[in-house]
PDB file of N, CA, C and O in Angstrom:
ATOM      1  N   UNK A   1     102.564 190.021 100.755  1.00  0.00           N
ATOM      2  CA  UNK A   1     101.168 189.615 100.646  1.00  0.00           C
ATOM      3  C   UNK A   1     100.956 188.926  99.309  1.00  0.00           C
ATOM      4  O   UNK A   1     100.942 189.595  98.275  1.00  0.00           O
ATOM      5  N   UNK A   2     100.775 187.471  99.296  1.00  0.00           N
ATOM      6  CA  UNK A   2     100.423 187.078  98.078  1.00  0.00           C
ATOM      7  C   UNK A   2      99.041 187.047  97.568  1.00  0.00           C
ATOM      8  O   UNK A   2      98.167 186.741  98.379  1.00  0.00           O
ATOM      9  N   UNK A   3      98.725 187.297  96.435  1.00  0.00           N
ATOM     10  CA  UNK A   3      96.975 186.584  96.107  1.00  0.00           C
ATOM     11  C   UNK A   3      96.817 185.061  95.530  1.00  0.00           C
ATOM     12  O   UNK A   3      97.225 184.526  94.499  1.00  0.00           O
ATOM     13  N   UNK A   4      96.138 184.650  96.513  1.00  0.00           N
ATOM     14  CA  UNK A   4      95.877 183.420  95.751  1.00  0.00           C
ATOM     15  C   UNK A   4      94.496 183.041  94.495  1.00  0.00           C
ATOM     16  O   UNK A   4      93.328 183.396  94.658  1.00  0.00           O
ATOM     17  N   UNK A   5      94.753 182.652  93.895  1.00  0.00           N
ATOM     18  CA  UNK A   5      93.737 182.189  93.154  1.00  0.00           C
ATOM     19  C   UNK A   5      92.560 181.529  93.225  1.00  0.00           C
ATOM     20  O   UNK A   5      92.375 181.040  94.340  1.00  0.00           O
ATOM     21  N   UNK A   6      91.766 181.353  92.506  1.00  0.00           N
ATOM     22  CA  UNK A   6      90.255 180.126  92.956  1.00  0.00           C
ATOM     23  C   UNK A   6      91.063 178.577  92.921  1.00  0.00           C
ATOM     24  O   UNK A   6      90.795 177.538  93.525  1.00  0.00           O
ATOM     25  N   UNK A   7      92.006 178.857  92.085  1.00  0.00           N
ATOM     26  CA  UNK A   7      92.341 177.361  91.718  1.00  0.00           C
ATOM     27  C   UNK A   7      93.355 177.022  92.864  1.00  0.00           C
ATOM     28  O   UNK A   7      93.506 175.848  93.201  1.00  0.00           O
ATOM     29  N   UNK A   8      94.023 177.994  93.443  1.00  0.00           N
ATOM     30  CA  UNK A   8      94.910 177.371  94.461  1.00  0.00           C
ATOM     31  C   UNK A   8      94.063 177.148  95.353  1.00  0.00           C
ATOM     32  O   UNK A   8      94.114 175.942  95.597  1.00  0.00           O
ATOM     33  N   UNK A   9      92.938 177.885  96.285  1.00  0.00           N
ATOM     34  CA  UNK A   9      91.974 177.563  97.548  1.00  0.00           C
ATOM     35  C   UNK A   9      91.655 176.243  97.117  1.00  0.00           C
ATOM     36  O   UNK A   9      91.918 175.288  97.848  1.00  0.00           O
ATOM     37  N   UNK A  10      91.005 176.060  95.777  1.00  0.00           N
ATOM     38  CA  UNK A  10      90.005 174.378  95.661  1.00  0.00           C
ATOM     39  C   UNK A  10      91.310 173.809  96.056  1.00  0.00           C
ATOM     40  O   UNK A  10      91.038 173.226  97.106  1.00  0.00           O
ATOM     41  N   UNK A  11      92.516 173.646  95.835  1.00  0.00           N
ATOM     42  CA  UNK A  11      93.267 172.676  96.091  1.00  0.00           C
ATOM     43  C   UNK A  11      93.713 172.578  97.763  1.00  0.00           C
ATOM     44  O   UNK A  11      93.977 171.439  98.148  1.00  0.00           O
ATOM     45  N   UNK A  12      93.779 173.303  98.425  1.00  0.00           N
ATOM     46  CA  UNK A  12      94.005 173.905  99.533  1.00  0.00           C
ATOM     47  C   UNK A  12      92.757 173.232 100.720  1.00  0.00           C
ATOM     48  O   UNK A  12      92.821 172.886 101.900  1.00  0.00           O
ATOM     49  N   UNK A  13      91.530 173.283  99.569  1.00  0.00           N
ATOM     50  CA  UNK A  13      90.136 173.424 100.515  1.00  0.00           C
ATOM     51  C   UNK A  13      90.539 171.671 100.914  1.00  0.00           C
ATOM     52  O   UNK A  13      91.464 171.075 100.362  1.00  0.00           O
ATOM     53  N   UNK A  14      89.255 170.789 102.410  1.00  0.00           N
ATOM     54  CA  UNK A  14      89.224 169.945 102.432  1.00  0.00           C
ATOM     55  C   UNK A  14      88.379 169.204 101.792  1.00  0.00           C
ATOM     56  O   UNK A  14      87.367 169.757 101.361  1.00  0.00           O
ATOM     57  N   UNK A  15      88.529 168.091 101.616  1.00  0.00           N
ATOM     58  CA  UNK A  15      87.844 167.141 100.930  1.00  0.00           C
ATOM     59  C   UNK A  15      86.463 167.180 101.754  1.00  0.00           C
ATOM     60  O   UNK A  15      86.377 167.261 102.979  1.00  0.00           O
ATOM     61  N   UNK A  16      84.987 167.077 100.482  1.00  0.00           N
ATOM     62  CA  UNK A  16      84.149 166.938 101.058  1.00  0.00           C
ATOM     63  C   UNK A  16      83.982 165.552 101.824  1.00  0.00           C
ATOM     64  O   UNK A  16      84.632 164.564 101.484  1.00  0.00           O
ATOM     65  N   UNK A  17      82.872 165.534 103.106  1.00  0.00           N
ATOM     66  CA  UNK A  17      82.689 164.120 103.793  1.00  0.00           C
ATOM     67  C   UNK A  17      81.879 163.852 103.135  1.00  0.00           C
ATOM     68  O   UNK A  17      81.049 164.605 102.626  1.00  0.00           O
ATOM     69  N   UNK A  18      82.018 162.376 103.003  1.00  0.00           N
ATOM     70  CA  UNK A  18      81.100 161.274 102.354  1.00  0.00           C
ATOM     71  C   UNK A  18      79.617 161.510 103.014  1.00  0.00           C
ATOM     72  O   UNK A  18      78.532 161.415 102.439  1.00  0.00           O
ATOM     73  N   UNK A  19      79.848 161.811 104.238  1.00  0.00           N
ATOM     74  CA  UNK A  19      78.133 161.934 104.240  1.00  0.00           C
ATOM     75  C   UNK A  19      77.629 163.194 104.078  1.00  0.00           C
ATOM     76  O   UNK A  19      76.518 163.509 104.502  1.00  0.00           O
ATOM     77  N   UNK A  20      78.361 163.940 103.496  1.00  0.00           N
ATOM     78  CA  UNK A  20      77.199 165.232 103.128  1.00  0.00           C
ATOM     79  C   UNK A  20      77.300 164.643 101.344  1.00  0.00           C
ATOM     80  O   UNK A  20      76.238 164.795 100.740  1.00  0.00           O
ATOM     81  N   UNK A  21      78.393 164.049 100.564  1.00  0.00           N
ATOM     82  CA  UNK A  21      77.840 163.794  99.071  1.00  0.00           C
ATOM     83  C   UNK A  21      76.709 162.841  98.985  1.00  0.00           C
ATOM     84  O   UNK A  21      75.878 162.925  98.082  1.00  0.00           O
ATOM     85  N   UNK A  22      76.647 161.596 100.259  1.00  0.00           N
ATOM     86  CA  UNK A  22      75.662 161.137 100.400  1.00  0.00           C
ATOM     87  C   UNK A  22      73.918 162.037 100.167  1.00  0.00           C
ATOM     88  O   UNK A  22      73.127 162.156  99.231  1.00  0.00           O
ATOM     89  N   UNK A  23      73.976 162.486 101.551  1.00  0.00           N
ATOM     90  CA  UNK A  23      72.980 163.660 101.324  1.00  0.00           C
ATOM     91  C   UNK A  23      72.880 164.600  99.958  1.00  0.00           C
ATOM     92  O   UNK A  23      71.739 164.972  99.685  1.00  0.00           O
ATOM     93  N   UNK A  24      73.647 164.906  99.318  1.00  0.00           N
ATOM     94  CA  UNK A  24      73.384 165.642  97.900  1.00  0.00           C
ATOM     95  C   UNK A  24      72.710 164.919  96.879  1.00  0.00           C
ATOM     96  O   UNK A  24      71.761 165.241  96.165  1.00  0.00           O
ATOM     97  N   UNK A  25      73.535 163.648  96.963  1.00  0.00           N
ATOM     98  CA  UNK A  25      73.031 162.719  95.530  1.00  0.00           C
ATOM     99  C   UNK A  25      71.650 162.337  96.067  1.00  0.00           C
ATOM    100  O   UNK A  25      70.702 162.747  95.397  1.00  0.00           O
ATOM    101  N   UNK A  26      71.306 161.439  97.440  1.00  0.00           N
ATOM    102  CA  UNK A  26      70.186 161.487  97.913  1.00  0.00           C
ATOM    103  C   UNK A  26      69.026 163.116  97.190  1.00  0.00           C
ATOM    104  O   UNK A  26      68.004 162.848  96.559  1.00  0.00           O
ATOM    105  N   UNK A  27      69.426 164.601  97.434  1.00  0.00           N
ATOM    106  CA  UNK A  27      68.612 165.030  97.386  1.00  0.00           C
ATOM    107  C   UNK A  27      68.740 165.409  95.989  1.00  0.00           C
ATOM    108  O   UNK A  27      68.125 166.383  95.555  1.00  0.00           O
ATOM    109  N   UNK A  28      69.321 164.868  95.430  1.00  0.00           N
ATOM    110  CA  UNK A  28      69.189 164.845  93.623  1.00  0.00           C
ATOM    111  C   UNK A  28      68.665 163.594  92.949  1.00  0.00           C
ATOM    112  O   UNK A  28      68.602 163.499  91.723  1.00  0.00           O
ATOM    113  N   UNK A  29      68.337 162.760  93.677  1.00  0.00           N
ATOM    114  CA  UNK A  29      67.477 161.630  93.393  1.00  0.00           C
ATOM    115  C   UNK A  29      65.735 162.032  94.028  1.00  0.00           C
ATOM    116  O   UNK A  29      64.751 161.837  93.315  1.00  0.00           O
ATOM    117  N   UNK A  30      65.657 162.457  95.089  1.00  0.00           N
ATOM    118  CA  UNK A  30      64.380 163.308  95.216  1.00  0.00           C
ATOM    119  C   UNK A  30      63.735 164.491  94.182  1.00  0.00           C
ATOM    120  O   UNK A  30      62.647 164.809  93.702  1.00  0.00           O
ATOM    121  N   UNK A  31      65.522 165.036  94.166  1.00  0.00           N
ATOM    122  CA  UNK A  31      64.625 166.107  93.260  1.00  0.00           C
ATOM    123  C   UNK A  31      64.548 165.499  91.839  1.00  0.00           C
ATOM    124  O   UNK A  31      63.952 166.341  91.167  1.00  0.00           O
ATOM    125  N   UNK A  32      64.817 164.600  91.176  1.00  0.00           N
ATOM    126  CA  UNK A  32      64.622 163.947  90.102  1.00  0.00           C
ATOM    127  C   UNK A  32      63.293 163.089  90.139  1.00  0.00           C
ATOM    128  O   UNK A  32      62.802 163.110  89.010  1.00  0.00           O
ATOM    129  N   UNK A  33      62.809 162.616  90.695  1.00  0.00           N
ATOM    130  CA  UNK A  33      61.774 161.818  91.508  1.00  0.00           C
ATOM    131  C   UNK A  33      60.743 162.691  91.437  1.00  0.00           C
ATOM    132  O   UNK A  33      59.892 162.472  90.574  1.00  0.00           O
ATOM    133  N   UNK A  34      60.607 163.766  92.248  1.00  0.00           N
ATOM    134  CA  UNK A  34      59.246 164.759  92.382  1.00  0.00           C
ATOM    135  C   UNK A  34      59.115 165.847  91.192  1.00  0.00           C
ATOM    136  O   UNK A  34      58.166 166.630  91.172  1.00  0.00           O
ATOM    137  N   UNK A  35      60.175 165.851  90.151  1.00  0.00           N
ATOM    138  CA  UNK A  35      60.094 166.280  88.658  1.00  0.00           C
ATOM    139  C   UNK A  35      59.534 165.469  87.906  1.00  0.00           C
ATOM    140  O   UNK A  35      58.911 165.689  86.867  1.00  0.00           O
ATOM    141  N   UNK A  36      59.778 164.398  88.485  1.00  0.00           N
ATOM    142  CA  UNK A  36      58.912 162.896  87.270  1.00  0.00           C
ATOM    143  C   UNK A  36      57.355 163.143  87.869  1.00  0.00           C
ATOM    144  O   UNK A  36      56.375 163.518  87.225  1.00  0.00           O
ATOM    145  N   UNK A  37      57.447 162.764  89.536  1.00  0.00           N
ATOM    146  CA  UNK A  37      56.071 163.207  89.873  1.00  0.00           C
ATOM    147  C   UNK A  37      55.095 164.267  89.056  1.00  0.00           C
ATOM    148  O   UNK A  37      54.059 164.095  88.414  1.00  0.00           O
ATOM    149  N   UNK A  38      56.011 165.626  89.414  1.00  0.00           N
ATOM    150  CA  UNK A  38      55.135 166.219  88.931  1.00  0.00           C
ATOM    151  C   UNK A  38      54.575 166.815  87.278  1.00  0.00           C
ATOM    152  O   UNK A  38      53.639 167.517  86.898  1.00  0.00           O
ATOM    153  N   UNK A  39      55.781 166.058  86.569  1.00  0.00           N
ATOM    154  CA  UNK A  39      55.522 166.356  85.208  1.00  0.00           C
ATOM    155  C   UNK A  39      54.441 164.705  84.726  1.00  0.00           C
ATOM    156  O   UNK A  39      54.477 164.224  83.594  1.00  0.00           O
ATOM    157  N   UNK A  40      53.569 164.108  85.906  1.00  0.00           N
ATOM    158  CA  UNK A  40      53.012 162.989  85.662  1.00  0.00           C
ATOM    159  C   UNK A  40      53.878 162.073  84.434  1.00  0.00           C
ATOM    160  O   UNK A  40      53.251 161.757  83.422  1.00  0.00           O
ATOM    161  N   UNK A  41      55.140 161.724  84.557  1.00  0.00           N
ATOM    162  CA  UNK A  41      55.549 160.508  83.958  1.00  0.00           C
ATOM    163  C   UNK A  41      55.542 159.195  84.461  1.00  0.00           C
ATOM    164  O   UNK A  41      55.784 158.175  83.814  1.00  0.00           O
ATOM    165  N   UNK A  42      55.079 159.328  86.354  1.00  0.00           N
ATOM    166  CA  UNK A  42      55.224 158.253  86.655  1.00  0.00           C
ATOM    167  C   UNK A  42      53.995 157.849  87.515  1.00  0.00           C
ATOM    168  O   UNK A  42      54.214 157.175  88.522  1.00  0.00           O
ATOM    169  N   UNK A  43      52.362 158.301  87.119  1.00  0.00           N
ATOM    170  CA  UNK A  43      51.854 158.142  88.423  1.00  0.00           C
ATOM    171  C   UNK A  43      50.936 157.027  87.504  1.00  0.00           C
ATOM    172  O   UNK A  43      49.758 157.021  87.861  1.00  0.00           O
ATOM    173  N   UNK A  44      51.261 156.055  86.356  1.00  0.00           N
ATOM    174  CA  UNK A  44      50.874 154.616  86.066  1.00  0.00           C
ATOM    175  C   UNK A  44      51.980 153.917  87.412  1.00  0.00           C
ATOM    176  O   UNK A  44      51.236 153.329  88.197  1.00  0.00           O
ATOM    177  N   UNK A  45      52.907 153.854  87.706  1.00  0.00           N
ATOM    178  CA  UNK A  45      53.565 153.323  88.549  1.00  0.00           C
ATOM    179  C   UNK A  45      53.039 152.684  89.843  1.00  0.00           C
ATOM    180  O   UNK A  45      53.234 151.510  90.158  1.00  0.00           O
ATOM    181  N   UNK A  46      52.325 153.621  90.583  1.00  0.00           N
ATOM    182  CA  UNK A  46      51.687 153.055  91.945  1.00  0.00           C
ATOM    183  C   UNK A  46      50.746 154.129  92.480  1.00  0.00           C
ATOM    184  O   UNK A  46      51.300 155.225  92.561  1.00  0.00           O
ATOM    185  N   UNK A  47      50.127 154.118  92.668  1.00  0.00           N
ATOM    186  CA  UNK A  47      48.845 155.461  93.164  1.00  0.00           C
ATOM    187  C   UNK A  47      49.368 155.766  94.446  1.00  0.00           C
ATOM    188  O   UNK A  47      48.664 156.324  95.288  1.00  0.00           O
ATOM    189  N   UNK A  48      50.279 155.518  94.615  1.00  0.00           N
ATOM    190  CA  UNK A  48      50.831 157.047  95.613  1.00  0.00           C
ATOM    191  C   UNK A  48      51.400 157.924  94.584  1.00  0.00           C
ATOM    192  O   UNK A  48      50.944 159.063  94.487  1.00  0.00           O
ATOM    193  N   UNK A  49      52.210 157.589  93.912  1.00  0.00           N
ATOM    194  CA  UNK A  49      52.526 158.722  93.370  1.00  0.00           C
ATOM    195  C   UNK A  49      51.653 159.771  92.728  1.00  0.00           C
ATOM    196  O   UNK A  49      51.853 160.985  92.776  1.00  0.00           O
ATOM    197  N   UNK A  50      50.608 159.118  92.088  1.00  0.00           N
ATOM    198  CA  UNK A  50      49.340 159.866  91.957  1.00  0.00           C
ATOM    199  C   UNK A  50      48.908 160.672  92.643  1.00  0.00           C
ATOM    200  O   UNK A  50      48.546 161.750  92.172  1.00  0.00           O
ATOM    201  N   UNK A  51      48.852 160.497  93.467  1.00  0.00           N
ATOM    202  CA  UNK A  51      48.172 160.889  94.909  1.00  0.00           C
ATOM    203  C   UNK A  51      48.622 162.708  94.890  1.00  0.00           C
ATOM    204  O   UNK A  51      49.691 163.224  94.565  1.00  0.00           O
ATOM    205  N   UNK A  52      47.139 163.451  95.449  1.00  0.00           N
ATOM    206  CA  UNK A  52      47.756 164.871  95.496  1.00  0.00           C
ATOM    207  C   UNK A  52      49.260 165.390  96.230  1.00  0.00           C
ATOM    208  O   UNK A  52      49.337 164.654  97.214  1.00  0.00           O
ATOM    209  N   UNK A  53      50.208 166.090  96.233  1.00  0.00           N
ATOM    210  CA  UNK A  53      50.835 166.058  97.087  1.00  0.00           C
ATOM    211  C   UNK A  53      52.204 166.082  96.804  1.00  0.00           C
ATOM    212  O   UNK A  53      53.087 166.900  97.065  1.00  0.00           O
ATOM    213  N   UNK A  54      52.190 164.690  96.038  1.00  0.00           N
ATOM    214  CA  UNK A  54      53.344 163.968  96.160  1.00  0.00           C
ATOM    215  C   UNK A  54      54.672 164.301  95.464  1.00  0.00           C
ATOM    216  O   UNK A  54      55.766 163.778  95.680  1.00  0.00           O
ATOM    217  N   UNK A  55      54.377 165.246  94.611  1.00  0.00           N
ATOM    218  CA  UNK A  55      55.339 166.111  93.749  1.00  0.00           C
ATOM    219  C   UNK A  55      56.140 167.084  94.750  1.00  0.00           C
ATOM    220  O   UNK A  55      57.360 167.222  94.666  1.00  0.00           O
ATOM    221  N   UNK A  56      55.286 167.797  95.777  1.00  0.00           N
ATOM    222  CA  UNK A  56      55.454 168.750  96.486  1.00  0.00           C
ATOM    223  C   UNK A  56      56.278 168.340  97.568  1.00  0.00           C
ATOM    224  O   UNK A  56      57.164 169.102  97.953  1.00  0.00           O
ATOM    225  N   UNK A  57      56.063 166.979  98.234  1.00  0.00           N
ATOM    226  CA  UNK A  57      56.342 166.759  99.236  1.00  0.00           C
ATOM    227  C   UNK A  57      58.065 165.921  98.685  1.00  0.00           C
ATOM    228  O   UNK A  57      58.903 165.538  99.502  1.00  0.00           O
ATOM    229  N   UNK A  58      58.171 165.847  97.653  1.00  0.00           N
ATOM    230  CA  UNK A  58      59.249 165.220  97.166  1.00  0.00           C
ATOM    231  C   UNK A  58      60.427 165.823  97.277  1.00  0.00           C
ATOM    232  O   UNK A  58      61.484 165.548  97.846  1.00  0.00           O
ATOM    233  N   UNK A  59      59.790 167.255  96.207  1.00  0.00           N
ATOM    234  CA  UNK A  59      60.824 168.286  95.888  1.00  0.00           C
ATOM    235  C   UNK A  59      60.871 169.201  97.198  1.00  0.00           C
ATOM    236  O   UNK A  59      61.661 170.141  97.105  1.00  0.00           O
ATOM    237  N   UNK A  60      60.116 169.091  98.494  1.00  0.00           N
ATOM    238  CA  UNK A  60      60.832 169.926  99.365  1.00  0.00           C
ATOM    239  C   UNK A  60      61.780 168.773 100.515  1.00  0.00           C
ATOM    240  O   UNK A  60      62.291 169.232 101.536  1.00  0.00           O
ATOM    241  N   UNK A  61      61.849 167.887 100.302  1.00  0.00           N
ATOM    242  CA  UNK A  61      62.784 166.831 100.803  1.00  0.00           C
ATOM    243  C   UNK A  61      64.025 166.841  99.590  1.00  0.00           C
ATOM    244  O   UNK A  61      65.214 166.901  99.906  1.00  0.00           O
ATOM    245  N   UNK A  62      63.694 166.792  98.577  1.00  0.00           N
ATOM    246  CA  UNK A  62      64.941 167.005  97.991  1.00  0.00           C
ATOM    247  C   UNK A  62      65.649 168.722  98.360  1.00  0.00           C
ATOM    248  O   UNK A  62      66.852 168.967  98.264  1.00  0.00           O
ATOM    249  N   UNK A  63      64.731 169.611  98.724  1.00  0.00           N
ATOM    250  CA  UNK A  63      65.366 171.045  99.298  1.00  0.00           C
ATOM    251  C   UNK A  63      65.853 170.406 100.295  1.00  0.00           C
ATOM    252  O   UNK A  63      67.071 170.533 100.169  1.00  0.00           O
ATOM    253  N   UNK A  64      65.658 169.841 101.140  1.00  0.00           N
ATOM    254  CA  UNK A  64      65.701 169.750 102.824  1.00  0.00           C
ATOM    255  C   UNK A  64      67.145 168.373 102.880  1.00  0.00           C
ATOM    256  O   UNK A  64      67.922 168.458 103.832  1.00  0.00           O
ATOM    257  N   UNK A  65      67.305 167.542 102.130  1.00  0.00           N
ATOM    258  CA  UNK A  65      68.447 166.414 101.734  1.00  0.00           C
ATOM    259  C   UNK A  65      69.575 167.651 101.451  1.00  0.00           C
ATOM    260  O   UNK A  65      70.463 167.769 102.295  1.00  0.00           O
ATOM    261  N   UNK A  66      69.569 168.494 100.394  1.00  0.00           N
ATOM    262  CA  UNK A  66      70.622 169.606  99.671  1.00  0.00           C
ATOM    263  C   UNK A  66      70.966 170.082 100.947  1.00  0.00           C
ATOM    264  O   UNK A  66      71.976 169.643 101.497  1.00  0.00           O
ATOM    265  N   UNK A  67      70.191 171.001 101.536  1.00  0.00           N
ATOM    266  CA  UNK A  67      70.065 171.697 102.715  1.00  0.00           C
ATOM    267  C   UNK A  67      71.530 170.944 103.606  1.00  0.00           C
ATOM    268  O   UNK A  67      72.708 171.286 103.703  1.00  0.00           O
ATOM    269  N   UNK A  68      70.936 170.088 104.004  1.00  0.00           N
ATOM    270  CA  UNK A  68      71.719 168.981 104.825  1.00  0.00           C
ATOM    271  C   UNK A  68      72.591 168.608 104.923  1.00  0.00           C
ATOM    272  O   UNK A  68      73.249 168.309 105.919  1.00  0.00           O
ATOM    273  N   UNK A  69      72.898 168.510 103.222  1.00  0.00           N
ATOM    274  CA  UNK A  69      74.314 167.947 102.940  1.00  0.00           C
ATOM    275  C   UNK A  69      75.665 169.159 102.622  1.00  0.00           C
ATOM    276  O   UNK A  69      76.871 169.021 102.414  1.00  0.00           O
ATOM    277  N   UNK A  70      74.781 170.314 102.710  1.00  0.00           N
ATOM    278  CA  UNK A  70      75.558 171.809 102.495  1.00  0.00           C
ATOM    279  C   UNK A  70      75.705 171.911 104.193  1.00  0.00           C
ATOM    280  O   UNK A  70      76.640 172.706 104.284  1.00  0.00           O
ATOM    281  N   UNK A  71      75.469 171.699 105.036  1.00  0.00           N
ATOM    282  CA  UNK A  71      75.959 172.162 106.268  1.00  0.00           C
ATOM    283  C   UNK A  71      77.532 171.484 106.203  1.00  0.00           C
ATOM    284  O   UNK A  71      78.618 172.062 106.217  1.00  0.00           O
ATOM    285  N   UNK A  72      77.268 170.272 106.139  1.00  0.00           N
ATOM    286  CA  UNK A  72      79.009 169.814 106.732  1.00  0.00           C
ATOM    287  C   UNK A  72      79.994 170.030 105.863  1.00  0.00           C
ATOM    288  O   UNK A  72      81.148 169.978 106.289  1.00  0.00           O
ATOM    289  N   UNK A  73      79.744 170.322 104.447  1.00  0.00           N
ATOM    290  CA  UNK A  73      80.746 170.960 103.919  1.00  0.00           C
ATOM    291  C   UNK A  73      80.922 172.699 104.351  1.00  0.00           C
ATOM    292  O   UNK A  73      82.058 173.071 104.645  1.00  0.00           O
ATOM    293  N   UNK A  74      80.050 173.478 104.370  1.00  0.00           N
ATOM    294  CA  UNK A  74      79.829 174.961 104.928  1.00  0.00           C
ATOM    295  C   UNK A  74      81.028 175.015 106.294  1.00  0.00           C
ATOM    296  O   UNK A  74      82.011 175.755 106.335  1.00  0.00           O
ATOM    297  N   UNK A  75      80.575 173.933 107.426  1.00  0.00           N
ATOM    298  CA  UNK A  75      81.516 173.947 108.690  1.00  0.00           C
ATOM    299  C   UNK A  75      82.895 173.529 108.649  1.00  0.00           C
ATOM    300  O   UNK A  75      83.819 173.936 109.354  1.00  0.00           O
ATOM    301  N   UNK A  76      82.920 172.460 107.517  1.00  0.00           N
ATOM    302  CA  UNK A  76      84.269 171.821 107.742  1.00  0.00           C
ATOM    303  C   UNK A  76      85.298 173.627 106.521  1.00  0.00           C
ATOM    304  O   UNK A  76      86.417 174.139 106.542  1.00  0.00           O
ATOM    305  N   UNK A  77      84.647 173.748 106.120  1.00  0.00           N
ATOM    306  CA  UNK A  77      85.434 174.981 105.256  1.00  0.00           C
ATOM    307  C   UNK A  77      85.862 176.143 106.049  1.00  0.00           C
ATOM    308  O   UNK A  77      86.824 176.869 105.802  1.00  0.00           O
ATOM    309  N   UNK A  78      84.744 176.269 107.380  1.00  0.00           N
ATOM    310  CA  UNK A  78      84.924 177.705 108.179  1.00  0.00           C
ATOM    311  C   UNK A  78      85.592 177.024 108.628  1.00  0.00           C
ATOM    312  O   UNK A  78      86.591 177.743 108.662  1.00  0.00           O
ATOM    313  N   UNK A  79      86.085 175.521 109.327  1.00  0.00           N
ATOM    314  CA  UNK A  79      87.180 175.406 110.323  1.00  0.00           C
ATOM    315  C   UNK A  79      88.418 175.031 109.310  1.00  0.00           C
ATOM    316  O   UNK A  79      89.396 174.705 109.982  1.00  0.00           O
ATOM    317  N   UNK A  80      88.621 174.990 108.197  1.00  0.00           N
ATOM    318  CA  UNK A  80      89.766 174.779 108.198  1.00  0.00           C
ATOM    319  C   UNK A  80      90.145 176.576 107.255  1.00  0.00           C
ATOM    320  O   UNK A  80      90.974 176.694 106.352  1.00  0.00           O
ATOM    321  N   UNK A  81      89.658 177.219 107.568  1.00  0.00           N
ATOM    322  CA  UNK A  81      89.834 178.539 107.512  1.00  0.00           C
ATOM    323  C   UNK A  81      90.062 179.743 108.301  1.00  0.00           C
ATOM    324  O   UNK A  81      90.320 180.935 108.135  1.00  0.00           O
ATOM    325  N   UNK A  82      89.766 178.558 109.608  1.00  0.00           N
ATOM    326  CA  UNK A  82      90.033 179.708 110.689  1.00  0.00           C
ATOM    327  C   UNK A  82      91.419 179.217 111.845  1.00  0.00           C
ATOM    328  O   UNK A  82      91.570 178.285 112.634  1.00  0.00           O
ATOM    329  N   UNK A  83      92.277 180.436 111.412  1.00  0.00           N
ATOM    330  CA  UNK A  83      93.855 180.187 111.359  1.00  0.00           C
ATOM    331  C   UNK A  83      93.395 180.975 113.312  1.00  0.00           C
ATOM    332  O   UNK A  83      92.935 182.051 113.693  1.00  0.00           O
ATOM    333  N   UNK A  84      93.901 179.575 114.086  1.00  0.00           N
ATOM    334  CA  UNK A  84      94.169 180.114 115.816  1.00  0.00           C
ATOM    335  C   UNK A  84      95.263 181.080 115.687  1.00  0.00           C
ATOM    336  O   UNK A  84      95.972 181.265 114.698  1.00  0.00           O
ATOM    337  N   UNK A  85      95.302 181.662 116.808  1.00  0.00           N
ATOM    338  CA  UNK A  85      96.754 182.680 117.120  1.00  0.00           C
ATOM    339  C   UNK A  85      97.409 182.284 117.467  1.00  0.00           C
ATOM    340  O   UNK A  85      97.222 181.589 118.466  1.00  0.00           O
ATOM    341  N   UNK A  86      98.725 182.429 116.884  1.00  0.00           N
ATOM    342  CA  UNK A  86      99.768 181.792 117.495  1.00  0.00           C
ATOM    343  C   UNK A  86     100.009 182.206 119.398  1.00  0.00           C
ATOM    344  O   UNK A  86      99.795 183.398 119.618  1.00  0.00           O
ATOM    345  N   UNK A  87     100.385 181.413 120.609  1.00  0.00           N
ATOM    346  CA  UNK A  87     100.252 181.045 121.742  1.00  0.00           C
ATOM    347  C   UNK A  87     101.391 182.391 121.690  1.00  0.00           C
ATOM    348  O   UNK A  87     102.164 182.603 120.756  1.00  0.00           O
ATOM    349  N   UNK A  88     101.300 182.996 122.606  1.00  0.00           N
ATOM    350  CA  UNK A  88     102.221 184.291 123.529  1.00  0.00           C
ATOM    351  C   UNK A  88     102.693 183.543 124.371  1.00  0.00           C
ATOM    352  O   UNK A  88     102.100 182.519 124.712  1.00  0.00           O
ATOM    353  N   UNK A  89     104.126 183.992 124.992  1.00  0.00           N
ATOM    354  CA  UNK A  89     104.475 183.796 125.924  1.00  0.00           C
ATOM    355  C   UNK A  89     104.987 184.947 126.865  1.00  0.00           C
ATOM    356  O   UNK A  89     105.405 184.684 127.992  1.00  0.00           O
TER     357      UNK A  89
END
């Protein structure tokens, strides 16, 4: 029985898909966005951003982008973790 390490699994693990880093950076540009919103640095910009709301509705799309982009890494990790049985004969 060997133990493996954190550092041997990361190497082991699969590469994340491009479209869930998509979705991350996406919801780190939201959540950067509805922090500007709501710390009013940007609502000289355009009166939506002004607008009630818009902080709120930012930063739970930037939850909901994160969200998103954590599923397909979450699945692709349980499947390449889950070792079939070897076939009986």
């Amino acid at each position: 029985m060997s133990v493996s390490s954190p550092a041997t699994d990361r190497r082991n693990a699969p590469p994340v898909p491009w479209h869930a880093r998509l979705l991350l950076a996406l919801g780190g540009v939201c959540g950067l966005a509805g922090s500007a919103v709501a710390a009013d640095l940007v609502s000289a910009w355009h009166p939506l951003l002004a607008a009630d709301g818009t902080a709120i509705v930012l930063l739970v799309s930037a939850v909901a982008l994160v969200g998103s982009g954590l599923f397909p890494i979450v699945f692709q990790r349980l499947a390449a973790a889950d070792n079939p049985a070897p076939p009986t004969q």
